[in-house]
MMTF fields as JSON, N, C-alpha, C and O atoms, coordinates in Angstrom:
{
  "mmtfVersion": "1.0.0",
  "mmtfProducer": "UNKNOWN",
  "numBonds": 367,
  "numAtoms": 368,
  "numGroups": 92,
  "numChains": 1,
  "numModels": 1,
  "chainsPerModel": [1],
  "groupsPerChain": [92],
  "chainIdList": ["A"],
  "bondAtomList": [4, 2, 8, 6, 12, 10, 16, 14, 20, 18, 24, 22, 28, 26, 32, 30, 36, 34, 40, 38, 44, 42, 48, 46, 52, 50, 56, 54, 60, 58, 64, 62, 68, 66, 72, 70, 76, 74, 80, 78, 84, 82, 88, 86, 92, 90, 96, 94, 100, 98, 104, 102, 108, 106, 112, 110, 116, 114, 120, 118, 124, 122, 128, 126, 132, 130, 136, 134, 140, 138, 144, 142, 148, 146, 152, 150, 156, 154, 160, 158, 164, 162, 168, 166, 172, 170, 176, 174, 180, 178, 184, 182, 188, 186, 192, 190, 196, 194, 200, 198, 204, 202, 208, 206, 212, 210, 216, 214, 220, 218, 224, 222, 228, 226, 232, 230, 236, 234, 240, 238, 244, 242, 248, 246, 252, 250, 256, 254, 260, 258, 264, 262, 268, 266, 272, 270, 276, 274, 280, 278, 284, 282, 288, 286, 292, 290, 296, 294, 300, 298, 304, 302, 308, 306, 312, 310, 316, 314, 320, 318, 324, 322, 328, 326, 332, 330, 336, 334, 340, 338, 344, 342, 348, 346, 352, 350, 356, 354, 360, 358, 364, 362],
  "bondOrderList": [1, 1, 1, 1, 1, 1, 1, 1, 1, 1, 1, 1, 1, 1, 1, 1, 1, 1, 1, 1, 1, 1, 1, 1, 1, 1, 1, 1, 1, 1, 1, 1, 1, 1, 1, 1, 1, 1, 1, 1, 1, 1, 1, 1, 1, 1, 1, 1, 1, 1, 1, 1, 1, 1, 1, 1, 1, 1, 1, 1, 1, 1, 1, 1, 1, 1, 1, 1, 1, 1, 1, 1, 1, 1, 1, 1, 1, 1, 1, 1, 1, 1, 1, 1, 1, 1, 1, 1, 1, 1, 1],
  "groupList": [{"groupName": "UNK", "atomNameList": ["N", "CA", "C", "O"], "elementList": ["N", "C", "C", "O"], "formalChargeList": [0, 0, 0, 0], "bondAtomList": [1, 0, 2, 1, 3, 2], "bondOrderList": [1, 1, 2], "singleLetterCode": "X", "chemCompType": "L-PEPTIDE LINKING"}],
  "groupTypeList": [0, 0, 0, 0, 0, 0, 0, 0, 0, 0, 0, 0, 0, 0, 0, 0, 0, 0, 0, 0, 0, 0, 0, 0, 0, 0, 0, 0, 0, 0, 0, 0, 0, 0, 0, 0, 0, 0, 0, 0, 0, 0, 0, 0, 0, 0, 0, 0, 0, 0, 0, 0, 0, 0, 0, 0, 0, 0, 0, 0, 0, 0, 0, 0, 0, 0, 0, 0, 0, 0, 0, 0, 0, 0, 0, 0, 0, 0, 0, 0, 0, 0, 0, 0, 0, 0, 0, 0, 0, 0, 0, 0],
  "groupIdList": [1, 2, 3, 4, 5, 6, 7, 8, 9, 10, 11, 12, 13, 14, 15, 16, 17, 18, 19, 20, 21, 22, 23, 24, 25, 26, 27, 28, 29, 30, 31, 32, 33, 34, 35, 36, 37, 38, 39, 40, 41, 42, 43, 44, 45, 46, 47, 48, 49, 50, 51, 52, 53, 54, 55, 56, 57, 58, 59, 60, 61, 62, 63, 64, 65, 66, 67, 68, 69, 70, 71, 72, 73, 74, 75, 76, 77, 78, 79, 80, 81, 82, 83, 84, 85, 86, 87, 88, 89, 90, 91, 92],
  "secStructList": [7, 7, 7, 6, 6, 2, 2, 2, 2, 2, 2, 2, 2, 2, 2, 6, 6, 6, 6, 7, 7, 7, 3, 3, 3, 3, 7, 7, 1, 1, 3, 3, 3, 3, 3, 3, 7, 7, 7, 7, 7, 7, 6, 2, 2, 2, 2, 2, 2, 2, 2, 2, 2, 2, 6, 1, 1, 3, 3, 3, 7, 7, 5, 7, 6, 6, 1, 7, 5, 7, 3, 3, 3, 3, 3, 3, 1, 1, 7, 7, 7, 7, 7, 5, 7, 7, 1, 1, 7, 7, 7, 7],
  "xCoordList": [165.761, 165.571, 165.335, 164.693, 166.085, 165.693, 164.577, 164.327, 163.561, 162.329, 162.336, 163.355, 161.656, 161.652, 161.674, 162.004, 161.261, 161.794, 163.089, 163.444, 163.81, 164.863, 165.703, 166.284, 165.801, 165.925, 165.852, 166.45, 164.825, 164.404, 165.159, 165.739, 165.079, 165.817, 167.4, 167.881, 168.16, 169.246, 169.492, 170.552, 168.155, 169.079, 168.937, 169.631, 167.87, 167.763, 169.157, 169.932, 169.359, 170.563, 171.881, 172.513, 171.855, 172.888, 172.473, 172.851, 171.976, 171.139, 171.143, 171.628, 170.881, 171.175, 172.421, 172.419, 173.631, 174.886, 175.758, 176.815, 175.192, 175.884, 175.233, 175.856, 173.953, 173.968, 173.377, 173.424, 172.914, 172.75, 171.558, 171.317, 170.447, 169.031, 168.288, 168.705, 166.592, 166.071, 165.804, 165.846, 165.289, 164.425, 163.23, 163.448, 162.345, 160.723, 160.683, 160.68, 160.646, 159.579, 157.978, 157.356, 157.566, 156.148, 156.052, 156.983, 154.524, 154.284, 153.56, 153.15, 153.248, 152.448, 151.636, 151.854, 150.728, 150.131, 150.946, 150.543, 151.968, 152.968, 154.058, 154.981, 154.411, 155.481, 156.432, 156.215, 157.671, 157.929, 158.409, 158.887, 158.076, 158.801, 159.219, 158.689, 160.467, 161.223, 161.344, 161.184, 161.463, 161.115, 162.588, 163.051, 162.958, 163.819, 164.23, 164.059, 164.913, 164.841, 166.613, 167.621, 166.131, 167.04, 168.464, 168.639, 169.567, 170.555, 171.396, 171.125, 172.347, 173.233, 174.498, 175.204, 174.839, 176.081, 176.544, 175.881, 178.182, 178.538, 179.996, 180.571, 180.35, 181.391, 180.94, 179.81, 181.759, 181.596, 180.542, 180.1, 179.888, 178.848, 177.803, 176.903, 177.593, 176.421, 175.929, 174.789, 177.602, 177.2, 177.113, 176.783, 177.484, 176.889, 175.5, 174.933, 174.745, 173.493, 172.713, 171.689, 173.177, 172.571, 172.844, 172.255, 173.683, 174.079, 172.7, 171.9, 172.735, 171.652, 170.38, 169.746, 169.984, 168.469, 168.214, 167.18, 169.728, 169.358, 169.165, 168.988, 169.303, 169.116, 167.451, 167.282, 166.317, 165.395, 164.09, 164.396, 163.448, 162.361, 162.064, 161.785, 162.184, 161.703, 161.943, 161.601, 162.357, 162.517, 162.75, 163.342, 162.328, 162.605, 162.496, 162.668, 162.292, 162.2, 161.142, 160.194, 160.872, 159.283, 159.993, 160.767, 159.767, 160.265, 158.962, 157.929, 159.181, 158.252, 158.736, 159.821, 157.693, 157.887, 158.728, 158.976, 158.969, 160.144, 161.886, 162.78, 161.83, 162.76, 163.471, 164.235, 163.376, 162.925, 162.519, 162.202, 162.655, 162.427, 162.438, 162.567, 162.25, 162.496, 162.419, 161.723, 163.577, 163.755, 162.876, 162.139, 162.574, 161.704, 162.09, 162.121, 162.336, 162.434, 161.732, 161.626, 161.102, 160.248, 160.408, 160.715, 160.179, 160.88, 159.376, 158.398, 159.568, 158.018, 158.257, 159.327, 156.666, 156.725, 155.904, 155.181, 155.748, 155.062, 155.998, 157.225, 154.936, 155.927, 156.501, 157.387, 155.677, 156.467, 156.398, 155.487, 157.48, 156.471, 155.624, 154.892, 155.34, 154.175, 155.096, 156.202, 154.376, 154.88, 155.863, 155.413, 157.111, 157.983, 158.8, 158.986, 159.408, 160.494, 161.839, 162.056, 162.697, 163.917, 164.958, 165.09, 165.903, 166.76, 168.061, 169.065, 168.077, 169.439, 168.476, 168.303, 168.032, 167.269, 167.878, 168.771, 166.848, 167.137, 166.453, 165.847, 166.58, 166.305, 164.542, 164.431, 163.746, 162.351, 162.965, 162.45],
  "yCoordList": [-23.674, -22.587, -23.181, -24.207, -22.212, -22.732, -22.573, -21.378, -23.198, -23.344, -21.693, -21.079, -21.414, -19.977, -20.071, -19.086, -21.504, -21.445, -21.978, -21.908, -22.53, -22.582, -21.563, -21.444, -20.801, -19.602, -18.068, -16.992, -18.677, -17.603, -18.352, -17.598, -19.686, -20.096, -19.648, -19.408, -19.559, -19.576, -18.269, -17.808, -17.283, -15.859, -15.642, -14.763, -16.485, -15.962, -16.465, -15.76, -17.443, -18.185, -17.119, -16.946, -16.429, -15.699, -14.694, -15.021, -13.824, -12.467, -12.85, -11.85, -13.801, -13.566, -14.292, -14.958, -14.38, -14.697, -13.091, -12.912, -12.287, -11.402, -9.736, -8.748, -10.126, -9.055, -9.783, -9.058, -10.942, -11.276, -11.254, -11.54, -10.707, -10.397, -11.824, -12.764, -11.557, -12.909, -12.057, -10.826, -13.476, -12.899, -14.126, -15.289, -13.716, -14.132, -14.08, -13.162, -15.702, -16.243, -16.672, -17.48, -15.967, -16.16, -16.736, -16.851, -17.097, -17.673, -16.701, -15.861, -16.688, -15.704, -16.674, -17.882, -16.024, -17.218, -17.373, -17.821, -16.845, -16.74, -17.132, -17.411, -17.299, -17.511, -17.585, -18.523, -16.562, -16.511, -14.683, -14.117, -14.195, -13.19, -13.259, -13.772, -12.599, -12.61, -10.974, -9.921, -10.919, -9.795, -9.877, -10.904, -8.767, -8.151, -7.35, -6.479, -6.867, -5.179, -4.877, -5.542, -3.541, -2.812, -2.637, -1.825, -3.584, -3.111, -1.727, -0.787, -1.764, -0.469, -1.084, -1.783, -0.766, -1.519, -0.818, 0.084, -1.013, 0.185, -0.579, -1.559, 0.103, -0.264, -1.915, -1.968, -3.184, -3.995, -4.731, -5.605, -4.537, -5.708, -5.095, -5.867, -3.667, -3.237, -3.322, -3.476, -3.117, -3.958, -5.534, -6.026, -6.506, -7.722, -7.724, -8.423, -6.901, -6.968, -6.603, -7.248, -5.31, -5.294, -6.67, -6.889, -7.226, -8.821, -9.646, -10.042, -9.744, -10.613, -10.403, -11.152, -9.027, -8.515, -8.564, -8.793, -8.225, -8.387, -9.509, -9.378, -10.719, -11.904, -12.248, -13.465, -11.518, -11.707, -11.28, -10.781, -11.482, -11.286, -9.739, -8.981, -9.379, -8.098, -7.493, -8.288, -6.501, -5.912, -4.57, -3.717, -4.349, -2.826, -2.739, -3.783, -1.906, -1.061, -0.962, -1.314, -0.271, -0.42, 0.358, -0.302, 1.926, 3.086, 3.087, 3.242, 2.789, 3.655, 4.975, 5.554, 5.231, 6.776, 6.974, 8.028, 5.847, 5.778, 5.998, 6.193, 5.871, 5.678, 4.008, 3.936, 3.496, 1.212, 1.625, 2.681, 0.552, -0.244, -1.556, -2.296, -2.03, -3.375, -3.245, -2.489, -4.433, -5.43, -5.91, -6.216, -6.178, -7.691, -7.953, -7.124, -9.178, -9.353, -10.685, -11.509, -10.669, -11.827, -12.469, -11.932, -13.8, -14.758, -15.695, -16.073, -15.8, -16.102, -17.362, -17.963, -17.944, -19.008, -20.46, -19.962, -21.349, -22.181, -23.081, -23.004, -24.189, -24.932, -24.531, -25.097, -23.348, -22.686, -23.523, -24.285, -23.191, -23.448, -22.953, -22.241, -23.124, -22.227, -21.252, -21.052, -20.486, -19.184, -19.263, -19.263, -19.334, -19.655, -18.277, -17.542, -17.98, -17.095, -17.863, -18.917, -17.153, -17.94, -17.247, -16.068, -17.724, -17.127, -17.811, -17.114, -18.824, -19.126, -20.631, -21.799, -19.952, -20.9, -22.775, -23.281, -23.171, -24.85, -25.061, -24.183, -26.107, -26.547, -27.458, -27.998, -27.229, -28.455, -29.69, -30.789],
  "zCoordList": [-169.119, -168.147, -166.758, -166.53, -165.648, -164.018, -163.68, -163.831, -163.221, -162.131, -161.673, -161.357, -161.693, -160.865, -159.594, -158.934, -158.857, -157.354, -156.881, -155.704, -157.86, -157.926, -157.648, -156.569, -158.583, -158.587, -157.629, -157.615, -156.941, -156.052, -154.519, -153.738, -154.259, -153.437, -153.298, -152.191, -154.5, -154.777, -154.765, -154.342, -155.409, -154.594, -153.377, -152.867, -152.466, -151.158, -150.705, -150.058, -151.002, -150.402, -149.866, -148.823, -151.535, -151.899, -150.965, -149.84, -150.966, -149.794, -148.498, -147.969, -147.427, -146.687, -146.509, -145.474, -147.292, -147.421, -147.383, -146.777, -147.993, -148.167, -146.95, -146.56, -146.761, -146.018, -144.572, -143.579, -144.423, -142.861, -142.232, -141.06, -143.531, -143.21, -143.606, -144.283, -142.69, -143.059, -143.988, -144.001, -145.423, -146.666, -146.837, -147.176, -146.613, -146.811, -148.249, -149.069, -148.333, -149.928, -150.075, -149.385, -151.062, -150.93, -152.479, -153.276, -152.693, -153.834, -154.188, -153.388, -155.747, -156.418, -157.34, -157.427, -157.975, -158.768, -160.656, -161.73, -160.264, -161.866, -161.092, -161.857, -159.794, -159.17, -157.945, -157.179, -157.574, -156.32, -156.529, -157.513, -155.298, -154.426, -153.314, -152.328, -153.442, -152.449, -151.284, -151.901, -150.582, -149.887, -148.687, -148.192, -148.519, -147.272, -146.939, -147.791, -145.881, -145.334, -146.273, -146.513, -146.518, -147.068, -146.336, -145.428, -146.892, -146.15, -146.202, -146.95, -145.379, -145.813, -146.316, -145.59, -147.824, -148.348, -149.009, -149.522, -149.3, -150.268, -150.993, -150.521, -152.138, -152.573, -153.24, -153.727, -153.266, -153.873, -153.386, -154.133, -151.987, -151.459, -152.056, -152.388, -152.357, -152.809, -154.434, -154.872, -155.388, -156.798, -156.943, -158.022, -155.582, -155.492, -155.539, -156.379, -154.594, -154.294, -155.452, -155.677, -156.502, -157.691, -158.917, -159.976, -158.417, -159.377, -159.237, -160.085, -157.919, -157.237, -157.77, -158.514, -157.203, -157.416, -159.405, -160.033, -159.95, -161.232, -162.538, -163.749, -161.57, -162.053, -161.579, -161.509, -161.274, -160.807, -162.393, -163.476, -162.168, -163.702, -163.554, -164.483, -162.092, -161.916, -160.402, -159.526, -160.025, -158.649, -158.084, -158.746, -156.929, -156.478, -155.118, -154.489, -154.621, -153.483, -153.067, -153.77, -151.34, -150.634, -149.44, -148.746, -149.088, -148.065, -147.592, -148.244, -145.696, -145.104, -144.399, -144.45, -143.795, -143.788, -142.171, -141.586, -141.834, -141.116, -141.234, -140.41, -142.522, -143.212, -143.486, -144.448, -143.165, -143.248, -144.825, -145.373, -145.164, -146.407, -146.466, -145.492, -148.054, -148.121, -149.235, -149.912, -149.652, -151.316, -151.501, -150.564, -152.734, -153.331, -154.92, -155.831, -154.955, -156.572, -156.54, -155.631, -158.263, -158.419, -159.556, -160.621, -159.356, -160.299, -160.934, -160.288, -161.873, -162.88, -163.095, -163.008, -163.53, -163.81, -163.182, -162.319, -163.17, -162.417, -161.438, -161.377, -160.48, -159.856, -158.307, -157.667, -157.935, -156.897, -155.279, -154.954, -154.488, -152.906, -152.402, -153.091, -150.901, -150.426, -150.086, -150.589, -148.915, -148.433, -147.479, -146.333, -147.577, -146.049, -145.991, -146.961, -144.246, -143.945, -143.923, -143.326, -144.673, -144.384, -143.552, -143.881, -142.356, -142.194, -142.766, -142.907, -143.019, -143.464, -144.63, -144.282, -146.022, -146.905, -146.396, -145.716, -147.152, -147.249, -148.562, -149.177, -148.878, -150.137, -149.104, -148.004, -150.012, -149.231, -149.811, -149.608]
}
């Protein structure tokens, strides 16, 4: 099995590849979450984005009452980094 920050690197990678947003990784004490603003996608970029988010241990949604949101999916496990923003990931 992949590292869960492996993992979480590699979908950020993928996310802001496909929609252009930064995505903020944080550590949890089981692992990593990933966090970013809700794009607007439709047709095939948007069942990419469910590919993505669904290779994650767990994920959803976060609406403010602005109408804004944000992604997050989280990936389990030990081993993680600290807390970084990514706009275009790197490997540490």
């Amino acid at each position: 099995m992949t590292e869960p920050a492996d993992r979480a690197w590699d979908a950020a990678a993928q996310l802001v590849a496909l929609t252009g947003e930064a995505v903020r990784l944080a550590r949890l004490a089981d692992g990593v979450r990933l966090r970013f603003r809700a794009p607007s996608l439709t047709g095939e970029s948007h069942l990419e984005l469910l590919r993505i988010l669904g290779e994650s241990d767990s994920f959803g949604h976060e609406h403010r009452s602005d109408g804004s949101g944000d992604l997050w999916a989280t990936y389990s496990g030990a081993g993680t980094p600290h807390s970084r923003r990514c706009g275009a990931p790197s490997r540490p």
